[in-house]
C-alpha positions as CSV (number, residue, x, y, z in Angstrom):
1,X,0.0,0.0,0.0
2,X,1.3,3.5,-0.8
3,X,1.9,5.8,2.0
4,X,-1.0,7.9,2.4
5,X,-0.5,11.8,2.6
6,X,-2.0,12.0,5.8
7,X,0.8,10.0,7.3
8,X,3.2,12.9,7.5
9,X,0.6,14.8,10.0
10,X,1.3,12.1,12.6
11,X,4.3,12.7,14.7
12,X,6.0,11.4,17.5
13,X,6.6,13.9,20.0
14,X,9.1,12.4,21.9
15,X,8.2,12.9,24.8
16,X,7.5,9.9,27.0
17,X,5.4,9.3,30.5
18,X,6.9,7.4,32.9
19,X,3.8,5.2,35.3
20,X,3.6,4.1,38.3
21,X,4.8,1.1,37.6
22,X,8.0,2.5,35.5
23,X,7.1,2.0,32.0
24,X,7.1,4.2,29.5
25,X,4.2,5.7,27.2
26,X,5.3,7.0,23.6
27,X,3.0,10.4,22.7
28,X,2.6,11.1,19.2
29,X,0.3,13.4,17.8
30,X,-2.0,13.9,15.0
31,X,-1.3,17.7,13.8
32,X,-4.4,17.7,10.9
33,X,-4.8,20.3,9.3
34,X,-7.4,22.1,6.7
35,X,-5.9,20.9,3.2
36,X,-8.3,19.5,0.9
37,X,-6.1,17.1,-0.8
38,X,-5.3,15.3,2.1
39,X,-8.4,15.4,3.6
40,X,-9.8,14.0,0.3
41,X,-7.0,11.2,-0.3
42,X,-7.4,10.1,3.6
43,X,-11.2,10.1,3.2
44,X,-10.8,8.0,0.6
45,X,-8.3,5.7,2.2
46,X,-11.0,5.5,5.1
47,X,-14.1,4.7,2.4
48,X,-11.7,1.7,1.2
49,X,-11.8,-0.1,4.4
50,X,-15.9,-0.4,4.2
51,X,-16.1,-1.2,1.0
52,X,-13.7,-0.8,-2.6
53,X,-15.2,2.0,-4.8
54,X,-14.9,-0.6,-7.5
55,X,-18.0,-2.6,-5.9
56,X,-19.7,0.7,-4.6
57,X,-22.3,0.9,-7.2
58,X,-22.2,-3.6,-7.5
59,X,-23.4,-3.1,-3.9
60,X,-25.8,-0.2,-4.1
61,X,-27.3,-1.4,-7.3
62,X,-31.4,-2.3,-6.3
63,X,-31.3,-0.4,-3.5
64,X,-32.7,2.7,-4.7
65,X,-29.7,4.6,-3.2
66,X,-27.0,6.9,-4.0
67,X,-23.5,6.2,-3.5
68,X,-23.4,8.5,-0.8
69,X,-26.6,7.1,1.2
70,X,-25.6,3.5,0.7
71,X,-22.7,4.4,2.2
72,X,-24.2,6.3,5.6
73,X,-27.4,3.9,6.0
74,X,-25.5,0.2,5.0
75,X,-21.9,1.0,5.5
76,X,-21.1,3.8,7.8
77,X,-22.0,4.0,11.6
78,X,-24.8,6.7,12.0
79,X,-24.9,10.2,13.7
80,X,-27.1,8.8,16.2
81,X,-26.3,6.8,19.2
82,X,-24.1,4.5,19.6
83,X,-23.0,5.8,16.4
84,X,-20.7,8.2,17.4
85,X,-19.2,6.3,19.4
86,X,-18.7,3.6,17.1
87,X,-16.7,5.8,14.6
88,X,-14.4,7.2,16.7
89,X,-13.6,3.8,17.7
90,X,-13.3,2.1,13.9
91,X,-11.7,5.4,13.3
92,X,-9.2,4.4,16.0
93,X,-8.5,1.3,14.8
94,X,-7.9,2.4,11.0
95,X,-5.7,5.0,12.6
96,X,-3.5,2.4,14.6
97,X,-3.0,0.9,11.5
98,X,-1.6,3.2,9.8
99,X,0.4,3.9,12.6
100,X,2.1,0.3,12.8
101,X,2.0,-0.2,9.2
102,X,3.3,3.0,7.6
103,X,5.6,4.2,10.9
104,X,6.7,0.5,12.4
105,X,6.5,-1.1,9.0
106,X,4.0,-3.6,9.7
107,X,2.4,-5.8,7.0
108,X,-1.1,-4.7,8.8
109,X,-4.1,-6.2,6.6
110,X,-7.1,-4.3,6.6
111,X,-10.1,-6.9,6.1
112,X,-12.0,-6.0,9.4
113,X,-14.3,-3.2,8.6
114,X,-15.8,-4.8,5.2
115,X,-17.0,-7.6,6.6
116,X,-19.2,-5.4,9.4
117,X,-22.9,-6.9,9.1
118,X,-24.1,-4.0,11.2
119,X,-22.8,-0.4,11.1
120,X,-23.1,0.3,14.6
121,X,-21.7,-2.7,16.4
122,X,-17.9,-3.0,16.7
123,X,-16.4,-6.3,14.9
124,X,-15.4,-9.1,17.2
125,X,-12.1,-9.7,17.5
126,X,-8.3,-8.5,17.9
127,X,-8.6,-4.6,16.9
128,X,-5.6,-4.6,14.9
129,X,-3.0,-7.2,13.6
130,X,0.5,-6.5,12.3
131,X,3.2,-9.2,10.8
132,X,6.9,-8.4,10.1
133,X,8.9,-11.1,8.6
134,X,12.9,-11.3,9.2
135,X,13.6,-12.3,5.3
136,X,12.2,-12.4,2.5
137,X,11.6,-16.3,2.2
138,X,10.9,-18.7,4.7
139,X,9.9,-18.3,8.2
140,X,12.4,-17.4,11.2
141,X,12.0,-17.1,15.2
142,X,13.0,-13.6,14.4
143,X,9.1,-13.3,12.9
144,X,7.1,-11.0,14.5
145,X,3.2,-10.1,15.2
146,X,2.1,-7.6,16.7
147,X,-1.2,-7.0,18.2
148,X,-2.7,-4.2,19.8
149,X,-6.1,-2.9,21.5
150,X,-7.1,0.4,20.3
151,X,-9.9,2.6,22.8
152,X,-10.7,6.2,22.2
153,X,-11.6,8.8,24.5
154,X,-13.0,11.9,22.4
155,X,-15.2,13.7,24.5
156,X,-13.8,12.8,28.1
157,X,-14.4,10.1,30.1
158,X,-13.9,9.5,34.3
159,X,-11.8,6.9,33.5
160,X,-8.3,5.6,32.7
161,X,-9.2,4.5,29.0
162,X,-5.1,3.8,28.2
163,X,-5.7,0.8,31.6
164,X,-9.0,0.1,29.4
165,X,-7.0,-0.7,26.2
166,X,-4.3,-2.7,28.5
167,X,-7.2,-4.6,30.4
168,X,-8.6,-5.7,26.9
169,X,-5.2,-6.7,25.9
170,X,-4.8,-8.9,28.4
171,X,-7.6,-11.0,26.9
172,X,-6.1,-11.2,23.0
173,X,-4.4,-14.2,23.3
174,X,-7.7,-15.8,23.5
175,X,-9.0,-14.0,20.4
176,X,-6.1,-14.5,18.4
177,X,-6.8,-17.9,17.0
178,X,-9.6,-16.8,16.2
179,X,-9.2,-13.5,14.1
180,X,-6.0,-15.1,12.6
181,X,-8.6,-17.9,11.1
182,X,-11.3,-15.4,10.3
183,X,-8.0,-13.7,8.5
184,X,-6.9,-16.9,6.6
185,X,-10.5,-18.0,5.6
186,X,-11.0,-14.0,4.3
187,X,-8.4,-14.8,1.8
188,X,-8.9,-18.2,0.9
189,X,-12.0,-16.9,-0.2
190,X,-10.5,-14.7,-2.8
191,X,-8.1,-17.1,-3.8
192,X,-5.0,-15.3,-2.4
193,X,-2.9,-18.5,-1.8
194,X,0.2,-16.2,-0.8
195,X,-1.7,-13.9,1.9
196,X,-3.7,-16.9,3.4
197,X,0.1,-19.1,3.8
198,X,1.6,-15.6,5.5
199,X,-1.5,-15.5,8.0
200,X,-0.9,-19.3,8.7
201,X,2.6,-19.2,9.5
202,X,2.0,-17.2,12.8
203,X,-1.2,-20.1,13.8
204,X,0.7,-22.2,15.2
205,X,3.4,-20.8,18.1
206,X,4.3,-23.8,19.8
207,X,5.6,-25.8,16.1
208,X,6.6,-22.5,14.9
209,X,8.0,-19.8,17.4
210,X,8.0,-16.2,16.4
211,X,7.7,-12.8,18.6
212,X,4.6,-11.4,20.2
213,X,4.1,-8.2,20.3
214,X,1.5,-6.2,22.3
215,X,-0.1,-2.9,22.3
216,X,-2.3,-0.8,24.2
217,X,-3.5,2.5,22.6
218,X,-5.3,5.4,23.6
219,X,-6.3,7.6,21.0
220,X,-7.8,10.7,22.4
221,X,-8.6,14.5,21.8
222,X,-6.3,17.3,23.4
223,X,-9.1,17.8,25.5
224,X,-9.2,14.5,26.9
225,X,-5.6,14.0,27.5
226,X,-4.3,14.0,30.9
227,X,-0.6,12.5,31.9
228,X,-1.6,12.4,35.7
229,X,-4.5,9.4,34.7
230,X,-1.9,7.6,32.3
231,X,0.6,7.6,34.9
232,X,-1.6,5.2,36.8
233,X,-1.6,2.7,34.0
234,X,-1.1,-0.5,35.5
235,X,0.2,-3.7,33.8
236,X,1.4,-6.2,35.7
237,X,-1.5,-8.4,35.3
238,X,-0.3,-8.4,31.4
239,X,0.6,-12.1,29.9
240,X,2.9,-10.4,27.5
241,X,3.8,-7.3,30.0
242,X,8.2,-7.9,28.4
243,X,6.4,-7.0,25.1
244,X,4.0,-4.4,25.8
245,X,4.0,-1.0,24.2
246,X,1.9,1.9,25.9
247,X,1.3,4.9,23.0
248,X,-1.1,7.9,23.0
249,X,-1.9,9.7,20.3
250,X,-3.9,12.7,20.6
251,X,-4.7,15.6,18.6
252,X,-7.6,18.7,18.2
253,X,-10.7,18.4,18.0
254,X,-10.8,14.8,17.1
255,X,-14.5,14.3,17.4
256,X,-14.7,17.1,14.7
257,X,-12.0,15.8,12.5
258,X,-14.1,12.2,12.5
259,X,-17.1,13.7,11.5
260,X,-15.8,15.1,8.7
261,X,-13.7,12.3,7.2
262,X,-16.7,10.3,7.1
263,X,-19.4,13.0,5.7
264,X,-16.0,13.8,3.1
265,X,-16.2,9.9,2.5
266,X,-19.5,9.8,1.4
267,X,-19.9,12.7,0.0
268,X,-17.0,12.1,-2.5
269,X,-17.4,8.3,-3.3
């Protein structure tokens, strides 16, 4: 995948917060800005995980409704309750993504939002999935995937939603199997033998060894963001606590800026 332009607008601070416990929280931040282009090419980018505009009008077609309806009553969660809540969150997840993908250079596949049966429920499953390989052929220990839970806080909340994300981590290992399988059997389906034998090779730890990573991520507005709460993140309780990275990434007006890319999304399909 190309690197989208929107990329370059997030940036890690370098700054770091130290908790409680001693470990240390990266802080990037999403400096958006009002540029059209960007807006458009990342709205875009966004559409693309719903649905490819090269099956937009396959999928509208007997419906009765414009691109841009079938897109904010079948694809996109609504306005309405729990709708807001639901983007911020899938716009979370999308973000992390990018983030691992096209900062970490993550092979991060991005099958999870067009297979949503209902636009505002969140999918099941690990929020977002990463794979690096150590050569180009074969497998090695050195393999790597890395998973991470992904919570928003928007608005502000009365509580720790970075401890949230860890909490939730906590359970992946659980959920793993299963979103790796739901993964595989995504591109069996499409007949992509070489994407379906990548997904497979991390199935199996205990045959074939490779390294676990973890995340927790909060992804929050200016607003929201307060060091003295994240200092109280806790993770001892973490299976994979060796492995586990603690990032922020906040930003103005987020709420705002989620809004838009999805009215922009529609709007221009």
């Amino acid at each position: 995948m190309a690197l989208p332009p929107h990329i370059t607008w997030l940036v890690d601070t370098g700054k770091r917060i130290k908790t409680t416990e001693s470990a240390k929280v990266e802080i990037w931040e999403l400096r958006h800005v009002d540029d059209a282009a960007i807006l458009s090419s990342w709205a875009k980018h966004f559409r693309n995980h719903y649905c490819a505009d090269n099956i937009l009008d396959g999928l509208r077609q007997g419906t009765g409704l414009t691109r841009a309806q079938f897109l904010n009553l079948r694809k996109f969660p609504s306005m309405q309750a729990p709708g807001p809540s639901i983007r911020a969150g899938d716009f979370s997840e999308i973000l992390v993504s990018d983030f691992i993908e096209f900062t970490q250079g993550y092979w991060c596949p991005r099958e999870r939002f067009s297979i949503k049966w209902i636009p505002n429920e969140s999918t099941k499953g690990s929020d977002v999935i990463g794979f690096r390989f150590a050569a180009k052929k074969g497998f090695s220990e050195k393999d790597e995937m890395f998973v991470l839970e992904a919570k928003a806080d928007m608005t502000g909340s009365n509580e720790n939603r970075l401890q949230v994300a860890v909490n939730d981590s906590a359970k992946d290992p659980v959920r793993h199997a299963f979103s790796l399988s739901a993964l595989k059997q995504r591109y069996l389906e499409r007949g992509n033998d070489a994407d379906a034998n990548a997904v497979q090779r991390f199935q199996n730890p205990t045959d074939n060894p490779f390294k676990l990573r973890s995340g927790a991520v909060l992804v929050c507005s200016e607003d929201a963001f307060d060091p003295d709460v994240i200092k109280t993140t806790v993770c001892e309780a973490h299976p994979n606590r060796s492995n586990l990275a603690l990032i922020v990434v906040k930003g103005d007006a987020l709420m705002a800026l989620v809004h838009a890319l999805y009215e922009r999304a529609a709007n221009e399909a």
